[in-house]
C-alpha positions as CSV (number, residue, x, y, z in Angstrom):
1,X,52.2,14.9,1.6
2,X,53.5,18.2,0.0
3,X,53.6,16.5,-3.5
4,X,49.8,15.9,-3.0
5,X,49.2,19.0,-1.6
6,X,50.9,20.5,-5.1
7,X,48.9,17.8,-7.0
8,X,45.8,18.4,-5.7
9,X,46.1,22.6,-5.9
10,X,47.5,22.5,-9.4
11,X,44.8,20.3,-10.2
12,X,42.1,22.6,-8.7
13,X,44.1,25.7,-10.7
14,X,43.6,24.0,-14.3
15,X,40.3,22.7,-13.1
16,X,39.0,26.8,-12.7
17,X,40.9,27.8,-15.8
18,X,38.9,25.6,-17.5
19,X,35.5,26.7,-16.1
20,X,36.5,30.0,-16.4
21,X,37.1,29.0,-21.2
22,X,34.1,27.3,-20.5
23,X,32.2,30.1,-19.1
24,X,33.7,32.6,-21.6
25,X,32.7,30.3,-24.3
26,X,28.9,29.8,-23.4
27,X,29.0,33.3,-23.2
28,X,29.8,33.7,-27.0
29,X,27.5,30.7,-27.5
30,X,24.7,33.1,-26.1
31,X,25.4,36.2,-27.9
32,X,25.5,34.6,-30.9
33,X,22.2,32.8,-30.5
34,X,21.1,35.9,-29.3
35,X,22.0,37.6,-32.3
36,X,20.6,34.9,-34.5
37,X,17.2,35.2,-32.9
38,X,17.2,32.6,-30.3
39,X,15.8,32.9,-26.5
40,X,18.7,31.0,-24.4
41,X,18.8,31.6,-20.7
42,X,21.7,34.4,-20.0
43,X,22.3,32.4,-16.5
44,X,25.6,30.5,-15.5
45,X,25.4,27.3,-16.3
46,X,25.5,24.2,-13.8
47,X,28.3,22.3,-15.0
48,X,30.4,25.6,-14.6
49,X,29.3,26.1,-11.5
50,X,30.2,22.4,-9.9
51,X,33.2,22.6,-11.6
52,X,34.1,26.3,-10.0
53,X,33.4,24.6,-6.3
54,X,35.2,21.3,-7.2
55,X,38.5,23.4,-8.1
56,X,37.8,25.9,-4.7
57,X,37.8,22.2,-2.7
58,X,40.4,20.8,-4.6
59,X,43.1,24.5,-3.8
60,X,41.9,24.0,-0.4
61,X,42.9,20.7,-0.2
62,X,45.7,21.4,-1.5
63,X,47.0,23.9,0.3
64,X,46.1,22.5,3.7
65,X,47.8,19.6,3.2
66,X,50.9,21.2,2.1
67,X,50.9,23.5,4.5
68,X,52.9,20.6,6.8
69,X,52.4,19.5,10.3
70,X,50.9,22.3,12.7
71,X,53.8,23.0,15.9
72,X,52.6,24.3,18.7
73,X,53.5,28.0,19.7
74,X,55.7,28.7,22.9
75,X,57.8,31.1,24.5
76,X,61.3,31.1,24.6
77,X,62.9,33.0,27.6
78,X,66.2,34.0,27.8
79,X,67.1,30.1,28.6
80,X,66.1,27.4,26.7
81,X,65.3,25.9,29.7
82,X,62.3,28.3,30.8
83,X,59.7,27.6,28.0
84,X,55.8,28.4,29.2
85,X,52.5,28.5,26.6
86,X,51.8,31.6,24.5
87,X,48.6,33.4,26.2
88,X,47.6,37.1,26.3
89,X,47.1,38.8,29.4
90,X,44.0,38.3,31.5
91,X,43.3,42.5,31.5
92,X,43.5,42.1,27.5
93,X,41.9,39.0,26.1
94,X,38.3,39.2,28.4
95,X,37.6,42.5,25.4
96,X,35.0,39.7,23.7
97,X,33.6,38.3,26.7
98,X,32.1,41.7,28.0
99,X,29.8,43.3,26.3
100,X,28.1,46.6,27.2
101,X,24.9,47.5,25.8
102,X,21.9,50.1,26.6
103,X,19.4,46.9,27.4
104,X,19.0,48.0,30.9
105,X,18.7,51.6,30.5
106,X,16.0,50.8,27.2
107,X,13.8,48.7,30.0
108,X,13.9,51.1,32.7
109,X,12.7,54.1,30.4
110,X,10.1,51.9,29.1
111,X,8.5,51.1,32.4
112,X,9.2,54.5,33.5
113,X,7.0,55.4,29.9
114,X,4.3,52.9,30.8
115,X,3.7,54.0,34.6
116,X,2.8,57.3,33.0
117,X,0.6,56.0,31.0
């Protein structure tokens, strides 16, 4: 699998080098036209764009499967003997779950503004 993973990134590496020359190049193909007294559209063109996404995919792939096997994490305590799972603290990890916002206070002052009105 790593020899794929290698493949498959290197592969993505040449394949945006070569948008990047072809991009360069339409670029002088434009300002030459452009000097020349032609209207060509200024915008990126499609193939360069495809090609910039297939060599994104292709580093991912590559580096995922590369990357190896995933282990899973535990905790080693002084004796190989004691291992438990890795988990954060109950007091620390509920910090996403709450959420405290003015809602309540927003709705009471608003009925409090309608009932003097």
């Amino acid at each position: 699998m790593p020899t794929l993973g290698k493949t498959a990134a290197g592969l993505g590496l040449v394949l945006l080098f070569h948008a990047a020359y072809s991009h360069l190049h339409y670029r002088s193909l434009v300002s030459a036209a452009t000097v020349a007294g032609f209207d060509i559209p200024t915008e990126i063109p499609m193939d360069v764009v495809i090609e910039v996404f297939l060599a994104f995919c292709l580093c991912l792939m590559g580096q995922v499967l590369g990357s190896g096997p995933f282990l899973p994490v535990r905790v080693v305590g002084h004796s190989k003997a004691s291992t438990r799972e890795l988990s954060a603290p109950l007091y620390r990890s509920r910090g996403f779950d709450i959420y405290c916002h003015r809602g309540k206070a927003v709705a009471i002052a608003n009925v409090i503004r309608s009932k003097k009105e």
